[in-house]
C-alpha positions as CSV (number, residue, x, y, z in Angstrom):
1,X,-14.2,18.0,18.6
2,X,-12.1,20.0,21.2
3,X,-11.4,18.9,24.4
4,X,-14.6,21.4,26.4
5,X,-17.1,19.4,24.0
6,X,-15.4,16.2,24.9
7,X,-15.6,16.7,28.7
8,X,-18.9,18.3,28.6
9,X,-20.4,15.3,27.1
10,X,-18.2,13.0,29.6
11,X,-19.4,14.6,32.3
12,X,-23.1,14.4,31.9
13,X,-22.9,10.4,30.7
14,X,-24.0,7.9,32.8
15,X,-22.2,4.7,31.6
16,X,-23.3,1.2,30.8
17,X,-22.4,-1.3,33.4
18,X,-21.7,-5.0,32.1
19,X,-22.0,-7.0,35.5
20,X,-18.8,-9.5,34.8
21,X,-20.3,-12.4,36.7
22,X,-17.4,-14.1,37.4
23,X,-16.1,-13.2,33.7
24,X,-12.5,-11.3,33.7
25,X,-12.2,-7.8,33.5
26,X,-10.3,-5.5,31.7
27,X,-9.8,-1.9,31.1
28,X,-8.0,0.7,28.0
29,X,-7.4,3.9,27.6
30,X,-8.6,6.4,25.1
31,X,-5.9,8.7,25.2
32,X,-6.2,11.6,23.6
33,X,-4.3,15.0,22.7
34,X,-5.6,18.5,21.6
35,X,-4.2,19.8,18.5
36,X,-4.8,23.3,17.4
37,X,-8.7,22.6,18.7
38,X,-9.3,19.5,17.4
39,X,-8.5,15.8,19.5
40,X,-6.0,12.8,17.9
41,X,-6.6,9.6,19.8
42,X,-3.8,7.2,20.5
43,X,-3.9,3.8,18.9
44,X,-1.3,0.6,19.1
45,X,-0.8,-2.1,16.6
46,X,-0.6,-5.1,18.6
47,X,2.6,-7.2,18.1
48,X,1.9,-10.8,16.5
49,X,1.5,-13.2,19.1
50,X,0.0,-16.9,18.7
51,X,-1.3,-16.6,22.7
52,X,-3.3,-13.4,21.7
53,X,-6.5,-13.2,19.9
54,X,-6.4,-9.9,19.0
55,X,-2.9,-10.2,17.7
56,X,-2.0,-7.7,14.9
57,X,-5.3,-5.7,15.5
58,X,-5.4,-2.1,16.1
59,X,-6.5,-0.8,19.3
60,X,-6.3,1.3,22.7
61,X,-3.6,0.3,25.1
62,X,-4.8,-1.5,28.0
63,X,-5.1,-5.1,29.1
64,X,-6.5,-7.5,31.6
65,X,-7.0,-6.5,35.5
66,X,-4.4,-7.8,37.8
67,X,-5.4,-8.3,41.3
68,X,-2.2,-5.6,42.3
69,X,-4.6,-3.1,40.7
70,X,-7.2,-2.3,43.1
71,X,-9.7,-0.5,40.3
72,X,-10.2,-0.6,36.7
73,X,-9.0,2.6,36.4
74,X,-5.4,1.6,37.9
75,X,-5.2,-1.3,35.4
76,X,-6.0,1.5,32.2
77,X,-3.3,3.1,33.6
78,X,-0.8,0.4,34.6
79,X,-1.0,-1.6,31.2
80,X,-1.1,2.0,29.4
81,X,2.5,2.9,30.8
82,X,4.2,-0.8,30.1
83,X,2.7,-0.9,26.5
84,X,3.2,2.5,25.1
85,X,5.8,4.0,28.2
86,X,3.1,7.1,29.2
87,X,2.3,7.8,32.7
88,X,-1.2,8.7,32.7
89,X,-0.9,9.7,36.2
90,X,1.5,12.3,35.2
91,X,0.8,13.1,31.9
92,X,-2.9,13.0,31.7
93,X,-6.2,13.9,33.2
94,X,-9.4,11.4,33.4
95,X,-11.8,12.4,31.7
96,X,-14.2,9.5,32.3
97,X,-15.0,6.2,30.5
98,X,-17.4,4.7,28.3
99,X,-20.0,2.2,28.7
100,X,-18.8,-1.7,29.2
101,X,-18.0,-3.1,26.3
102,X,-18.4,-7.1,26.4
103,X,-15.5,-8.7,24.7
104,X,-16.1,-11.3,21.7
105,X,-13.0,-13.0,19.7
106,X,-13.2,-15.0,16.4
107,X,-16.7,-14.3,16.4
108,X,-18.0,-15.7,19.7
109,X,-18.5,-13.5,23.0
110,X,-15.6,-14.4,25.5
111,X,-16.6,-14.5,29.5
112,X,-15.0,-10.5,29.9
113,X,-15.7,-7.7,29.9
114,X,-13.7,-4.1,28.9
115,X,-14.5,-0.7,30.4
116,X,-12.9,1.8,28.4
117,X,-11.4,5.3,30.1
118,X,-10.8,8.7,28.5
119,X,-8.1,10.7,29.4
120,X,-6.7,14.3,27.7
121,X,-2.8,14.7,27.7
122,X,-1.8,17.6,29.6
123,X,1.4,18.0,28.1
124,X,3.3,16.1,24.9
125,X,4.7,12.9,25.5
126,X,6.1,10.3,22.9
127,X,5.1,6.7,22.4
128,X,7.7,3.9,23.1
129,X,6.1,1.2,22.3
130,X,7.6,-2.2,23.8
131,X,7.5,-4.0,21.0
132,X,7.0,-7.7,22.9
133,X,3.2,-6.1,22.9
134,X,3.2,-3.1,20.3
135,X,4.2,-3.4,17.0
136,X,3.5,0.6,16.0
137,X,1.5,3.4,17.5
138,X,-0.6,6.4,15.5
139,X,-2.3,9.6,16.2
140,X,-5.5,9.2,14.7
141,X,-7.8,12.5,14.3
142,X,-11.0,12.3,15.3
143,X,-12.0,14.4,13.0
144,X,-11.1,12.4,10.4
145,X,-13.4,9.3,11.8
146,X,-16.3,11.7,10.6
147,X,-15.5,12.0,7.1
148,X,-17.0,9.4,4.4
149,X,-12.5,8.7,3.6
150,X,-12.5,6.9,6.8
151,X,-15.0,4.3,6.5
152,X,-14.3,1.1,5.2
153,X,-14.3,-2.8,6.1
154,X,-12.3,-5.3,7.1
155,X,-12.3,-8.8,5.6
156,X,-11.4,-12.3,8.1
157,X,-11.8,-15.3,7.4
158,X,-14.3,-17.2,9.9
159,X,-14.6,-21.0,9.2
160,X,-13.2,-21.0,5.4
161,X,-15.8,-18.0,4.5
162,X,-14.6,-14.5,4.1
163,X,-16.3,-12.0,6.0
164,X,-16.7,-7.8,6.1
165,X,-16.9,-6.1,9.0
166,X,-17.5,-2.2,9.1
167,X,-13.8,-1.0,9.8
168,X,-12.0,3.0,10.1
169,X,-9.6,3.1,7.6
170,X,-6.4,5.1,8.4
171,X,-2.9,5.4,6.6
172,X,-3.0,1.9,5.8
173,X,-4.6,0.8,9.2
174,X,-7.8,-0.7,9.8
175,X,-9.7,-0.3,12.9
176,X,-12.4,-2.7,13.2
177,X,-13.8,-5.0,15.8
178,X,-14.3,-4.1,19.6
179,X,-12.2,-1.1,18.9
180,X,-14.3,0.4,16.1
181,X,-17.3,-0.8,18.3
182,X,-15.7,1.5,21.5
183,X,-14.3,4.6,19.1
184,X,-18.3,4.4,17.5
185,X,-19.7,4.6,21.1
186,X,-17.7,7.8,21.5
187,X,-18.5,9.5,18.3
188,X,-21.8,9.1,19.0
189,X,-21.5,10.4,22.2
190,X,-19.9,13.1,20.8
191,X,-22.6,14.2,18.3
C-alpha cells in the first residue's frame, strides 16, 4: 500500500455524505507517511478525561468544528497541529477524505457527525503530543492491519454485561470503535 495506490484510489472515490441536520460536526486526520514503499498511519491515545467519551481510546487526531474554522478540512488541520504539534499545511499534502462517519458513544449514536481526511507527509516530522489531550502517539503500518496478527477485540462493559467488539491489535493497543470503523472503510477502499 504505497502512497500512488493510495491516491489513485482517493481520487476516483466519491464520498458518503452524512447531512448533520443540526447535529455537530467534526473532522480527523489520517495522516500518513511512506516508508520504504509501504504507508504507517498516525494514531493518538487520548489522555483520560471524565468530560470525554472517548477517553483513553485510540484514534486519529482531530476534534469538533469551531465556527473560526470556515471548512472541515481547516478544523482536521487546526485540531491536528494542537494535539500532536504537525502543521499539515506545511508538512503534508490532502489526499482526500473518507465517507461521513456518524458518531456513536457508549453504544448509542450521538447527534454528530465525523468526516475523516487523508493526508501523506511530505517530509518527517515528530509527534509532540500535548498531553492535556494525548496520552501517546504510534506509527501503525498499514500493512500490518492486513495480516490475521492484527485482528482482535475489545471487551467494555455496557450496562454490567461485558461486551466484544472487533478491534486492531497493535503493540499493546487496541483500536476499536469509530476508529476501526474509519481505518476498515480505508482498507477496503484500498483493496
Amino acid at each position: 500500500m504505497d502512497l500512488s495506490t493510495i491516491r489513485k484510489r482517493l481520487r476516483h472515490h466519491q464520498p458518503a455524505v452524512v447531512e448533520h441536520n443540526g447535529h455537530s460536526r467534526a473532522a480527523v486526520a489520517i495522516v500518513l507517511r511512506e516508508r520504504e514503499r509501504t504507508c504507517d498511519v498516525l494514531l493518538i491515545e487520548r489522555s483520560e478525561r471524565a468530560d470525554d467519551p472517548w477517553s483513553g481510546h485510540m484514534a486519529f487526531p482531530g476534534g469538533r468544528e469551531d465556527a473560526a474554522d470556515g471548512e472541515l478540512v481547516q478544523t482536521a488541520a487546526r485540531e491536528t497541529h494542537e494535539e500532536v504539534g504537525i502543521d499539515l499545511r506545511a508538512s503534508a499534502q490532502l489526499l482526500g477524505r473518507l465517507d461521513d462517519v456518524q458518531a456513536v458513544a457508549r453504544d448509542r449514536p450521538l447527534r454528530m457527525v465525523i468526516r475523516p481526511y487523508v493526508y501523506a507527509l511530505t517530509h518527517d516530522v515528530v509527534p509532540q503530543p500535548d498531553r492535556r489531550e494525548v496520552k501517546s502517539t504510534v506509527w501503525l503500518p498499514l500493512r500490518f492491519l492486513t495480516t490475521p496478527q492484527a485482528k482482535g477485540t475489545y471487551t467494555r462493559r455496557l450496562g454490567g454485561e461485558a461486551q466484544d467488539f472487533p478491534a486492531f491489535v497493535y503493540q499493546g493497543y487496541r483500536v476499536w470503535g469509530l476508529t476501526y470503523r474509519m481505518l476498515t472503510g480505508f482498507l477496503d477502499l484500498l483493496r
